[in-house]
FILOTOR-151730 format. One record per residue (C-alpha): x, y, z. Coordinates in steps of 0.05 Angstrom, whole numbers, plus 32768, in hexadecimal, padded with zeros to 4 digits. Layout:
N
XYZ;...
//
This chain:
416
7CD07C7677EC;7D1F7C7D77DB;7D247CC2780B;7D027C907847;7D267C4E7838;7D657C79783A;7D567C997884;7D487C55789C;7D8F7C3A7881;7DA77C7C78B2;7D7D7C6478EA;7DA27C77792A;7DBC7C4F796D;7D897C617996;7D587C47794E;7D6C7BFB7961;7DB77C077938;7D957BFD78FC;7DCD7C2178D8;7E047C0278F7;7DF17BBC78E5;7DE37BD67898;7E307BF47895;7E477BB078AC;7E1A7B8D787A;7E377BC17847;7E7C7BA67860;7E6E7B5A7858;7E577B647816;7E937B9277FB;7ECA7B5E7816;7EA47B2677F6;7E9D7B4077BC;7EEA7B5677C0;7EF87B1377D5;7ED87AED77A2;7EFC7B1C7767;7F437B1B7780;7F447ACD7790;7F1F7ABD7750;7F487ADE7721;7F877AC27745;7F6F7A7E772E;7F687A9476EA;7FAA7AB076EB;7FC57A71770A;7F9E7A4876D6;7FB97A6C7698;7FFF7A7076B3;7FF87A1F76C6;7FDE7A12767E;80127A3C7662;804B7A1F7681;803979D77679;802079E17630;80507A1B761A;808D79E5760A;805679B175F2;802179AA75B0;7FE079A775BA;7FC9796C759B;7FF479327588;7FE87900754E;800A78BD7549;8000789D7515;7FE378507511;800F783374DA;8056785A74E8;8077784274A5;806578817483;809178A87453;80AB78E77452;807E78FF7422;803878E87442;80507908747E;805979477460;8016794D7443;7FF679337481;801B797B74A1;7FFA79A07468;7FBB7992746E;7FC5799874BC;7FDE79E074A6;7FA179F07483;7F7479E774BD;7F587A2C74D8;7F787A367524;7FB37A047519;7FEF7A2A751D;802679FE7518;802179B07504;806C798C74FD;808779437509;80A7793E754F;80C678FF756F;80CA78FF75C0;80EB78C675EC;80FB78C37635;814C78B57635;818678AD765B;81BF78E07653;81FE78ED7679;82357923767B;826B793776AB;826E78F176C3;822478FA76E4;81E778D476C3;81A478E976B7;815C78E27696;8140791A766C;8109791B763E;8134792475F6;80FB794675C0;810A793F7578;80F079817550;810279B07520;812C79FC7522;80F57A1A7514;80B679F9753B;80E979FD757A;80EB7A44756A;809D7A4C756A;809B7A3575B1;80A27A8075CF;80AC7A5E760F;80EC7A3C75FF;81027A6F75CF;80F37AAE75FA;810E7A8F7637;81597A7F7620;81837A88765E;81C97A72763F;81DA7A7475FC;81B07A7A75BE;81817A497595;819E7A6F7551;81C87A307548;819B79FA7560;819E79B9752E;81DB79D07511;821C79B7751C;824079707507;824F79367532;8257794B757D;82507989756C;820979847556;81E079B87583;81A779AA75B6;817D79D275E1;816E79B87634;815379D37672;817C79F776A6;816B79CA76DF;8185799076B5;81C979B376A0;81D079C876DF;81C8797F76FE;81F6796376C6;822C79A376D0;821C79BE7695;822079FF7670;82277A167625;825279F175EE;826079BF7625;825279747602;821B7944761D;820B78FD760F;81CE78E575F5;81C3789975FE;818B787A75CB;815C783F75E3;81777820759D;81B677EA75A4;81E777D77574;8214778F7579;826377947585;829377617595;827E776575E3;8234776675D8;81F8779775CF;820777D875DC;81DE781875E1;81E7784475AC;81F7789275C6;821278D075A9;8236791075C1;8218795275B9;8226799875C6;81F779CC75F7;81E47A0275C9;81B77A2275F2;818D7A1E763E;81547A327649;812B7A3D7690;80E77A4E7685;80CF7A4076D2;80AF79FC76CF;80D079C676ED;80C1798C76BC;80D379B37683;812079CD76A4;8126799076C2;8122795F7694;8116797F7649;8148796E760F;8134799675C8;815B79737592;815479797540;81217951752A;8153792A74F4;818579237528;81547907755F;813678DB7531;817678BE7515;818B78AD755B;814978907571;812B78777536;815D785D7509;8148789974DA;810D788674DA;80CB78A274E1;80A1789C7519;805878B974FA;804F78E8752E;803679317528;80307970755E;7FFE79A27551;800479E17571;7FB87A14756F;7FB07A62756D;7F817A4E75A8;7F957A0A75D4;7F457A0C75EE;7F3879F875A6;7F5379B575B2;7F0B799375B2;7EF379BC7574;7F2B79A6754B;7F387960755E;7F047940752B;7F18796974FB;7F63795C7504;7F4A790D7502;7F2D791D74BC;7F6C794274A2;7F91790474B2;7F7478DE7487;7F8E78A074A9;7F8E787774ED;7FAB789A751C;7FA678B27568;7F9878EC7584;7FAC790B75CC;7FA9795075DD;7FC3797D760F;7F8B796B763D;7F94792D763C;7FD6792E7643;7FD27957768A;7F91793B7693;7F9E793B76E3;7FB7798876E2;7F7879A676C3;7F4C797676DB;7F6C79917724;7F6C79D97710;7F1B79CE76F6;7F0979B57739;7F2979E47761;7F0C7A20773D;7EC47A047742;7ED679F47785;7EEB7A347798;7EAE7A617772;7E7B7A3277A0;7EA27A4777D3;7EA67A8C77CB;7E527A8C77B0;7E437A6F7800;7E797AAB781A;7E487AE577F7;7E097ABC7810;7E217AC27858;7E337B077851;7DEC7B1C7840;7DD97AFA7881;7DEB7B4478A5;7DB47B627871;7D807B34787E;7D927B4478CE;7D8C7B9578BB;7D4F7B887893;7D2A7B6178CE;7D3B7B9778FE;7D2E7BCA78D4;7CE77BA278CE;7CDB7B9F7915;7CF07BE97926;7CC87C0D78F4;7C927BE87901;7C6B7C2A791A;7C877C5078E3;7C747C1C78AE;7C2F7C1A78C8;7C247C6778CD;7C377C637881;7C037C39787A;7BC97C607897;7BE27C9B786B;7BDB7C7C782F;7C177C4B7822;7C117C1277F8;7C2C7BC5780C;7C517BD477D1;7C747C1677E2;7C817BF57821;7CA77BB877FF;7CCF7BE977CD;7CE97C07780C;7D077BDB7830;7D177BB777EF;7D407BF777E2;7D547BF27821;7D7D7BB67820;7D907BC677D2;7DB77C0277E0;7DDF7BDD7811;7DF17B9C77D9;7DF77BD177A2;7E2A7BFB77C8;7E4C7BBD77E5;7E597BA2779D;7E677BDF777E;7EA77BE477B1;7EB57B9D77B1;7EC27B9A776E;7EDC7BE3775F;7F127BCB779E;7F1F7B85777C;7F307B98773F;7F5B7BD0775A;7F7A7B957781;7F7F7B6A774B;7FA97B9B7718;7FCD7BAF774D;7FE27B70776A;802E7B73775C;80387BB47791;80087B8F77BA;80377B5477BC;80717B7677C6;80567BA577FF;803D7B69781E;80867B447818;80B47B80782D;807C7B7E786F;807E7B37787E;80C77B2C785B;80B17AEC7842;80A77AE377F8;80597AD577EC;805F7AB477AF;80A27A8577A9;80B97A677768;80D67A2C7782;808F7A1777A7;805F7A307774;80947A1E7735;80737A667718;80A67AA5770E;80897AE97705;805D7AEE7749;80157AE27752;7FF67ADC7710;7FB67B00770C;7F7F7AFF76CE;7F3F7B2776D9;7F0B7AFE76B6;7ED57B3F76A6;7E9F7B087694;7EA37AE876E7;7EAF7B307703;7E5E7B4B76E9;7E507AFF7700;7E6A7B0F7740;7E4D7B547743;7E117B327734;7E0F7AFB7765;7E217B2D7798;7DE17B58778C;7DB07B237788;7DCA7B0177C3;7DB97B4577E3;7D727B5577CB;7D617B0977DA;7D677B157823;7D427B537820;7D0F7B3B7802;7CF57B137835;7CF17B427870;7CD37B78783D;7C997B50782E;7C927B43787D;7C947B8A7888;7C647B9D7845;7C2C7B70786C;7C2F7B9478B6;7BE27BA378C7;7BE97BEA78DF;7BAB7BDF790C;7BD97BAA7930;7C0C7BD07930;7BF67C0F7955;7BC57BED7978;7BE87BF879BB;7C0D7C4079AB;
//
C-alpha cells in the first residue's frame, strides 16, 4: 500500500499531472505553514516588547488607600506584609502627579514620580538604559541641587543636559503680599535616560520619594503603594490576596487596567490574526483535495483491478489516505523546519532585506521599538501549527479516499 500510494504521488504528465498538482499542494502547505510561524511569533515578540516597554518604568498593581491619613508606621507594615507575598518582588510607597515644569525659559508638562534610590534602581529599564549621567546620586543633594532623573525627549525639548537646573512647579499654592502663588522648586538633572518609548522620554520625571512628597503633599502621605511581580501575568492571581494583605479599604488597579486599550488591542489582533492564518492553511489544502480527486478519477482502472485481485475498500482508503498524508507531512515538516530557521535568523534577514531595498524595515520613530523586529518563538503554537497543518491535510483527503475506496470494479471496467 505505501510502495503504490507512493508511484501514484509520481504519476507522470501524460498520467493526468497527477504529480505536478501534488508538488504544488506540497508548496501551499510549506509556505503556510512558514507563514503562519514567522508572522505569529512576530506578534509575540511585538507583544512582549509592547508589555515590556509600557510596564518596564511602571508597577504592576497599584493600591491607594481609602482613608489617606495613615502614619508612617502603618504604611510600613502594610509594605511588609506586601513583601511576604510569594511572586511580589518589590512593594514601596510612590507618589505620581502630572505637573508643569519649565527650564531654559521654555515650559512644559511631565509626569514627576515620587520613589525611592533604590526601587528606581529595580526598574532595569530606567537603570540599564542611562544615556547621560548616572543614577549613583539620585535623591541626594540639598536645595537646587537635589538630583532627579527625566527622559531624553523631555531634556531635549526643555535644552537640557546633566547638572543643568530645572523647575518643578507643585499644584500646591502658598499666600504672599500679591496673592496665591504656586509653590515650585529648582532641581538639578542627575541623570537621562532613553529607553525607546515615547511616553516614558517624553514626559517621565523620577524624583526621591521624600522630596516629591514634600513638594506635592505638604510631607505628607498620600497611602499609595506600587507592587512590582516576578511574573506581571500574575496580576489576577495576586490581586485578592494583595486586598487581604491590606487589611484596609483600599483600591486596586493593575497594569491591565491601566493600558486596558493596549492589550485589549494587542489581544484582538493576535486572535484576529491566528483565524486568519487557520482559513490561509484551509485554502492551501484545497490543491490536495484537487490532486486527490484526480488522482481518484485517473486510477480508476487501476483501483478497480486492485480490487478484483484481492484488495480491500480498506487498503484502498489507506492509500490514497497515504497519499495525500505524505504530501501535508512533508509540507509541514519544511514549513516549520524553514520558519523557525527564519525566525532565529531574522536579524540577517532584516538587514539583507534593508541593504536590498535601502529602506529601513523596521523604524524606531514609527514603531517607537529599538532593536529591530522582535521575534519570540512560542514552542507550544509552533506543534499547534504543525498540527493544524496536518489535519487540515488528511481532512481533504479523506473525502476523495472514501469516494475512491467505494469504485465498483464491475463498473469500472465494464467498457475496457
Amino acid at each position: 500500500e505505501r510502495r503504490i500510494a507512493t508511484r501514484y504521488l509520481r504519476a507522470k504528465k501524460s498520467q493526468g499531472g497527477v504529480g505536478l498538482i501534488a508538488a504544488i499542494s506540497f508548496i501551499c502547505i510549506a509556505l503556510a505553514i512558514w507563514a503562519m510561524i514567522v508572522i505569529m511569533s512576530i506578534m509575540n515578540g511585538f507583544r512582549d516588547e509592547v508589555i515590556r516597554l509600557t510596564i518596564g518604568s511602571e508597577g504592576h498593581i497599584y493600591a491607594e488607600l481609602a482613608d489617606p491619613s495613615v502614619n508612617p508606621v502603618e504604611m510600613k507594615a502594610i509594605e511588609d506584609r506586601l513583601l511576604a507575598l510569594d511572586g511580589v518582588e518589590q512593594a514601596f510607597q510612590y507618589t505620581q502627579h502630572f505637573t508643569g515644569v519649565q527650564a531654559n525659559g521654555v515650559f512644559s508638562l511631565g509626569q514627576v514620580i515620587g520613589i525611592g534610590p533604590e526601587n528606581l534602581n529595580g526598574y532595569a529599564l530606567i537603570s540599564e538604559n542611562i544615556s547621560h549621567g548616572s543614577l549613583q546620586g539620585f535623591g541626594q543633594g540639598r536645595g537646587s541641587d537635589h538630583q532627579i532623573s527625566m527622559g531624553s525627549r523631555l531634556a531635549a525639548n526643555l535644552g537640557l543636559t546633566v547638572g543643568d537646573k530645572i523647575t518643578i512647579y507643585s499644584p500646591r499654592t502658598r499666600t504672599t503680599v500679591t496673592g496665591p502663588q504656586p509653590i515650585r522648586k529648582n532641581y538639578m538633572v542627575g541623570s537621562i535616560f532613553s529607553v525607546g518609548l515615547l511616553q516614558t522620554d517624553m514626559s517621565y520625571i523620577y524624583m526621591d520619594f521624600d522630596q516629591a512628597t514634600a513638594l506635592f503633599e505638604g510631607g505628607k502621605l498620600t497611602g499609595q503603594i506600587q507592587l512590582r511581580l516576578d511574573t506581571p501575568d500574575d496580576v489576577d492571581r495576586l490581586e485578592h490576596l494583595v486586598y487581604d494583605a491590606i487589611d484596609a479599604p483600599a483600591f486596586l488597579q493593575t497594569w491591565r487596567h491601566k493600558n486596558a486599550a493596549t492589550a485589549t488591542a494587542l489581544r484582538t489582533e493576535q486572535i484576529a490574526m491566528r483565524f486568519i492564518f487557520m482559513v490561509v492553511v484551509i485554502i492551501a489544502a484545497f490543491p490536495v483535495l484537487a490532486s486527490m480527486i484526480m488522482l481518484e478519477k485517473n486510477k480508476s482502472k487501476d483501483i478497480a483491478i486492485l480490487r478484483t485481485i484481492g484488495a480491500t475498500q480498506g487498503s484502498i482508503l489507506r492509500i490514497f489516505l497515504m497519499s495525500g498524508a505524505m504530501i501535508g507531512i512533508l509540507g509541514t515538516l519544511i514549513g516549520l523546519v524553514v520558519g523557525i530557521l527564519f525566525c532565529l535568523n531574522i536579524g540577517a534577514i532584516q538587514s539583507v532585506i534593508e541593504m536590498i531595498t535601502g529602506q529601513p524595515l523596521f523604524p524606531e520613530d514609527v514603531y517607537q521599538l529599538s532593536g529591530g523586529i522582535p521575534v519570540k518563538i512560542v514552542w507550544g503554537e509552533v506543534f499547534g501549527v504543525a498540527f493544524w497543518g496536518f489535519l487540515i491535510s488528511a481532512l481533504a483527503t479523506l473525502i476523495p479516499a472514501l469516494s475512491a475506496s467505494k469504485i465498483d470494479p464491475v463498473d469500472a471496467l465494464r467498457y475496457e
